[in-house]
Structure formats: C-alpha cells, structure tokens
N, C-alpha and C positions, 0 to 999 in steps of 0.2 A: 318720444312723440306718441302720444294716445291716437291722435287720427292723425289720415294722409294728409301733407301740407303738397297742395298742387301749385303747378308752375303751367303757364302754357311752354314754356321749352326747358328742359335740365339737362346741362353737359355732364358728363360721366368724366374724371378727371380734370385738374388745375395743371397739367405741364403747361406744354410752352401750345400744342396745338388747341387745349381749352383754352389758356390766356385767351389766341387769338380771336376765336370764338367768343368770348367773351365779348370782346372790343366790339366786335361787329355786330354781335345782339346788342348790347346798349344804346349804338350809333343809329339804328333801326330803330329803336322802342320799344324792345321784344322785353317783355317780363321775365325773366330767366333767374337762375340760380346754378351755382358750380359746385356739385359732390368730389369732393377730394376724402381717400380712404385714410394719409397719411394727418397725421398733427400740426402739419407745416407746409409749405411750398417747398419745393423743388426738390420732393425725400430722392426722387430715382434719380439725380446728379449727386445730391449729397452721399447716396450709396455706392458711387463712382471710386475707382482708386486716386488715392488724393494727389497724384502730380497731372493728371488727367488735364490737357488741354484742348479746346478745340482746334482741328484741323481748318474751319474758315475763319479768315479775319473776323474782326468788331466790326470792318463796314457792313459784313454780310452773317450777322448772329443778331440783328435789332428783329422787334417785333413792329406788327404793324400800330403806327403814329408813335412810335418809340426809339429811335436808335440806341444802339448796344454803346455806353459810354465809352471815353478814353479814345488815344491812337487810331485811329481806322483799322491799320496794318497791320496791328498788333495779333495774337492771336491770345482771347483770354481764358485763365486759366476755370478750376472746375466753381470753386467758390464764386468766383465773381458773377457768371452763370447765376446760382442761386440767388447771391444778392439783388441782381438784374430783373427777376422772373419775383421779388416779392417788392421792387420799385414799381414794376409794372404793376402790378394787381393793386396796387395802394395808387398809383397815379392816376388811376381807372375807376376805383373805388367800384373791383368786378366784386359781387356776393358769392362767396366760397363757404360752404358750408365742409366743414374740417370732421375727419373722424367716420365718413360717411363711404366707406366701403359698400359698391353694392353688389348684393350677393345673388339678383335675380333681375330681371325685364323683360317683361313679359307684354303684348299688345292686349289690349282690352277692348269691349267696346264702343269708349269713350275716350280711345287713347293709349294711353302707355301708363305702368304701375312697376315701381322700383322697390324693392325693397332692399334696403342696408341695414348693417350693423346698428341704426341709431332711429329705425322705423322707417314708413313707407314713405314716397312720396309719388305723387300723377303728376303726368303730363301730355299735351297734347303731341310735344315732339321731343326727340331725345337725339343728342349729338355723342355721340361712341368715342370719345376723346384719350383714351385708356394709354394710347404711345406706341410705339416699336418692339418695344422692348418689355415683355410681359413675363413669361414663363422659362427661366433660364434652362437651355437644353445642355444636358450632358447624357455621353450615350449608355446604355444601360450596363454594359462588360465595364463601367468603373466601377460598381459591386466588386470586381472580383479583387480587387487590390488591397492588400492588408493591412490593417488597423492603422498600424505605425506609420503607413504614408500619408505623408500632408494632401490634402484634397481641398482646393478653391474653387468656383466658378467664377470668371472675370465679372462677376457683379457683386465677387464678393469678398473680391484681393482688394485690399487697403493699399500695402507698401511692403516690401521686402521684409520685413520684421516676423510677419506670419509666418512666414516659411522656416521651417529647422536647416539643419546643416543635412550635405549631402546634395546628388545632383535634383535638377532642378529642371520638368520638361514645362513646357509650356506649348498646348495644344488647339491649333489653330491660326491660321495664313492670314487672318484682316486687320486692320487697322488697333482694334486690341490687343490680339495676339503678338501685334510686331510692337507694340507699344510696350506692354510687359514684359517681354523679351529684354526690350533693349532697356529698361533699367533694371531689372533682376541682373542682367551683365555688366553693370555699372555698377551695382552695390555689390558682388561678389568677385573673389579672385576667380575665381573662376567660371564660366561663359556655361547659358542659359543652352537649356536645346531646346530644338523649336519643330512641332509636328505639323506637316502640308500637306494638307488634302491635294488644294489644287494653285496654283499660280494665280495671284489677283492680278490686276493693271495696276503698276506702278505709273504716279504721274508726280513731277517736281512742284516743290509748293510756289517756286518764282519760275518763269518762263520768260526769257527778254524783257528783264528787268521790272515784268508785274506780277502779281499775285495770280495762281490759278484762277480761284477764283471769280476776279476780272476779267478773263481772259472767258471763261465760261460765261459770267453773264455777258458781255457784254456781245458774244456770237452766240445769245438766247440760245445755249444749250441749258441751260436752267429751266429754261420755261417751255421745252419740246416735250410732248404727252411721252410715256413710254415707249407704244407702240412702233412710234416715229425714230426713235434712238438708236445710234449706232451699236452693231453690237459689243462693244467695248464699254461702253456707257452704261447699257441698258441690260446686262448679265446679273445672275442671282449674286454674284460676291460682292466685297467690295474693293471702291477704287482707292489702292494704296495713296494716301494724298503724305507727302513728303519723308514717303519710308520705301526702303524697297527690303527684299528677304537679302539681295546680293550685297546690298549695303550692311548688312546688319551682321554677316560672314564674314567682311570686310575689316567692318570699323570696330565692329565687337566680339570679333571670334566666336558668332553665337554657330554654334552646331545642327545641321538641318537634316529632319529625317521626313520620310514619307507620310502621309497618312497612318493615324495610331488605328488597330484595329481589335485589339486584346489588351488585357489585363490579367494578370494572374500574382498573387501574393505582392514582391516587388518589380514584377519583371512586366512593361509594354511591347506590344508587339503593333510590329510596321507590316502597312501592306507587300513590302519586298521581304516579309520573312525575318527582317535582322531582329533584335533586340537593345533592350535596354533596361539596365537597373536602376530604379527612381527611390527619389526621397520625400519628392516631391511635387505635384501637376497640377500645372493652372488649367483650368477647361475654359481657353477663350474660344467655346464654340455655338456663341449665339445665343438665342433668344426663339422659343417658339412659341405660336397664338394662344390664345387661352380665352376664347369666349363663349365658355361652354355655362357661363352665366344668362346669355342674353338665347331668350328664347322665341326664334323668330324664323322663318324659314328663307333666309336670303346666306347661306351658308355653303360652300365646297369644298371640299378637304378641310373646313374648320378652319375657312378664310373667307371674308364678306365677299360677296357677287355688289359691285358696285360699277356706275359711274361718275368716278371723281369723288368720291362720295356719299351721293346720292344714291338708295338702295330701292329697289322695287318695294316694300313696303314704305305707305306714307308715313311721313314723318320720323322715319328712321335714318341717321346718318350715322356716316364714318368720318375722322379725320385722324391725322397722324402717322400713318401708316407707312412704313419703306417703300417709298414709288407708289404710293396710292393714286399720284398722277404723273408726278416729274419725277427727277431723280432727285430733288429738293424739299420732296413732301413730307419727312420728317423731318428736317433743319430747321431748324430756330428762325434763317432769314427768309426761309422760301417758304412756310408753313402758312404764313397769313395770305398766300395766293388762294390756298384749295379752301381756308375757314370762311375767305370773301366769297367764294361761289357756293357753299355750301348755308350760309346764313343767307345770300341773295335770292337761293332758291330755297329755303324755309321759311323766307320773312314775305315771298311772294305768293306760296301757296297759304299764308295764314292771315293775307288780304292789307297786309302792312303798306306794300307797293310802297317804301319809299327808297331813293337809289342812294346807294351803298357805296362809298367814299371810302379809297386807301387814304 
C-alpha cells in the first residue's frame, strides 16, 4: 500500500476476542476492518499441540449470535475450534485483512497510525485484540542445558514424536503442563516427570451429575468482575478443570518434582536441591505480554492500566486478555461479554448511539 488506508476503527488481531468485536462493530454500523499477522484464521489454535481439547463444553465455547456446533456436552477438540472461528468470520462476512502484522501504534493528532508489515493504516480507534497468549516465557538458566537435549515450549510441542528417547520433564503445574504430562505417559513405557512451581485448584469436570461449567454459570461466577472473586477463583494460576497432579501419579505413574530452578549440560535442578538427568523438557510455562509495539502511555509493568477494557487514552482499547474482567474474559464463550461493552462504549463515544444486542 502506497498510502494509509483509514478505518474509523481497526482491530489488532482475528482470534476469537477480534471475531467478537467484529460482530459487534457491524451490528453498530461502525466501518471497521480486522489486521490479522497470520495467512489464515485461527494460526494460535492451529499452533496448539494436536490432541488439545477444550476444557469447557460446545454449550459454553459459541461466540456471540453463533453457537459452537454439535453436542452441547461435548468438549471439542483443537481443529474443530479452528473450523468454528473461519464459520464465524464467513457467516459474518467480518473484513480481515490477512498478512497484516503490525509492527507499531502509535496516537496521532487525528487519531491512531498502524504500521504493518503490508503498509500503514489510520484510525480513529483501535481495539488491541492481540490474545492471551503472546510471548512464550521460558526461563533464561534453559541456555544452560546442552545441545543434545530436546527443548519445546508448549506452544510448540505437536505430539510425542518430537521428543527422542530418554527421560522426559515436563515443566509446569497448569492445565498444559498436566495435559502433556499425561499423554507423553501414555505414549511411553515409561512415565513423564512433571516440575511444580506451585499447587493449582483442582476442580472435577461433572459435579452432581452437570458440567462445571453449568454449575459456574449458572451461580454467575462467570460473570463476577475479578475484584469480587473468591480467592480460589481469582488467583494468578490456573483452575485445574478435569485434571489433578494427584491423579496424574496415580493413574499414570507421572513423577512429581518441585519447582525447576537450574540447568546445567543434562542435569535440572529443583528448588529442594535434588536433581535430575533429562533428555528432554517441555517448558509449559506460560506466556508473557508483548506490547512493546503499541506506543501509548496506558502501561505497568508492560500490562495495560484499563477498565474492562477501556483505557484512559481515547479510543484505545483492550480485549482478550486472562481476567481482563472475569475469569471468562479470554474463553471463547465469555469473550463476547467484555467485546459487547467495549464496542458499546466506542460506538457511543463516536456518536453512533445505537443499542448494541447479544
């Protein structure tokens, strides 16, 4: 593109928290367009390891005016996701512009100015859509581990195949860590070890015969702000949904060690001092922010200063984010809560004033 093509609003990503955004700008009238960096929909699921399922049922992974096909109860797997999030975008007919990495956002004084890999574009407001899950953290002592050991980040384990022979850690207590755990010890004779930082809440995925779930929305713990949430709820980890570490000792002989604190040639080191000789280590340990793109001064420790979203600078927003309001706010079924208040109050201040329908 020779010149800026302007938007009065441009979402920053097509996942599932742009999809929703989408919807709800069209519904509005808001002239918009969706920068997505990848070639395709859904590349950060498709980059998932591929037995990957969600932990909430299809009642509760639809986006807004769209239910998640198939079974309610079901829980589906990582493709069908994908499939799901490029139905949506076609039955919406949202404008995604593909390829569209951007590399800078800066406020101007007529607005906002993007630049991406495929040229600039303006706009009046800009919705930060970018995900959870941005900058894969591993800690810096995995330098020190020698050549020959295998090294993954869980955003970048496929299936047991990657891995060579020899033992096999896998580092990190949440929901992926216990996830690749327990098939690395299903495809090997022999059991995965598993390094904990700290103890998540284990919670059972049926409860008297319903879905968590259900059970969650339907006593609106889904839709309680943070603030409000119990501390079990509302802690930095996550809530084990139908795994526990004890089960996982149990049913798969996986071996449990402390917090990994060192590295050295083949050998980890645990906060209690023991060791271990590896062959292999998954680093399920997170995801850390990365918006050191967007230049604006609504920033602390290199995490947006918002309300729900909504940022002291005009016409800057956030969606997507781990608890950006609920505990819901990056899930697929609870996302379209925070895009609906967040398009409600950009489509208000930009004189549209018309009301905004799940």
């Amino acid at each position: 593109m020779s010149q800026p093509q302007r938007f009065p609003v441009v979402v920053v990503g097509a996942g599932q928290a742009g999809l929703a955004a989408g919807h709800f700008l069209k519904r509005a009238g808001v002239p918009f367009v969706i920068l997505e960096a990848a070639d395709r929909l859904g590349q950060a699921w498709r980059d998932r390891w591929d037995s990957l399922e969600l932990f909430t049922p299809a009642r509760y992974s639809g986006l807004p005016g769209m239910p998640f096909p198939g079974q309610p109860w079901r829980y589906p797997a990582r493709d069908e996701v994908v499939e799901f999030l490029q139905a949506y975008a076609d039955t919406f007919e949202l404008p995604i512009h593909y390829r569209r990495r951007v590399t800078s956002l800066r406020r101007t004084a007529t607005g906002y100015e993007l630049d991406t890999t495929e040229g600039p574009y303006l706009a009046d407001a800009v919705i930060v859509a970018t995900g959870a899950f941005q900058r894969p953290n591993v800690p810096p002592f995995a330098a020190g581990l020698a050549a020959e050991v295998v090294q993954v980040h869980s955003s970048q384990y496929r299936n047991p195949s990657q891995l060579g022979p020899g033992t096999v850690l896998v580092v990190g207590g949440g929901n992926s860590g216990l996830q690749i755990a327990d098939e690395l010890s299903k495809a090997s004779a022999s059991p995965a070890h598993l390094s904990i930082g700290s103890r998540q809440t284990p919670m059972p995925r049926r409860f008297l015969g319903a879905d968590l779930f259900w059970w969650l929305d339907h006593l609106g713990m889904m839709r309680v702000p943070q603030a409000k949430m119990p501390k079990w709820l509302a802690g930095d980890g996550d809530i084990l949904v139908g795994q526990s570490v004890d089960g996982l000792v149990r049913d798969r002989g996986v071996v449990t060690h402390p917090r990994t604190v060192g590295a050295d040639g083949q050998v980890v080191t645990f906060a209690d001092g023991t060791t271990l000789d590896v062959a292999n280590v998954v680093w399920a340990t997170g995801y850390r922010p990365d918006f050191s793109w967007v230049h604006a001064p609504v920033f602390r420790d290199g995490r947006p200063v918002h309300v729900r979203g909504v940022t002291a600078e005009p016409g800057l927003y956030f969606l997507g984010l781990e608890k950006l309001h609920t505990s819901g706010s990056a899930l697929l079924g609870w996302v379209g809560n925070d895009a609906r208040h967040v398009v409600s109050h950009l489509a208000s201040g930009a004189g549209v004033g018309r009301e905004i329908r799940t």
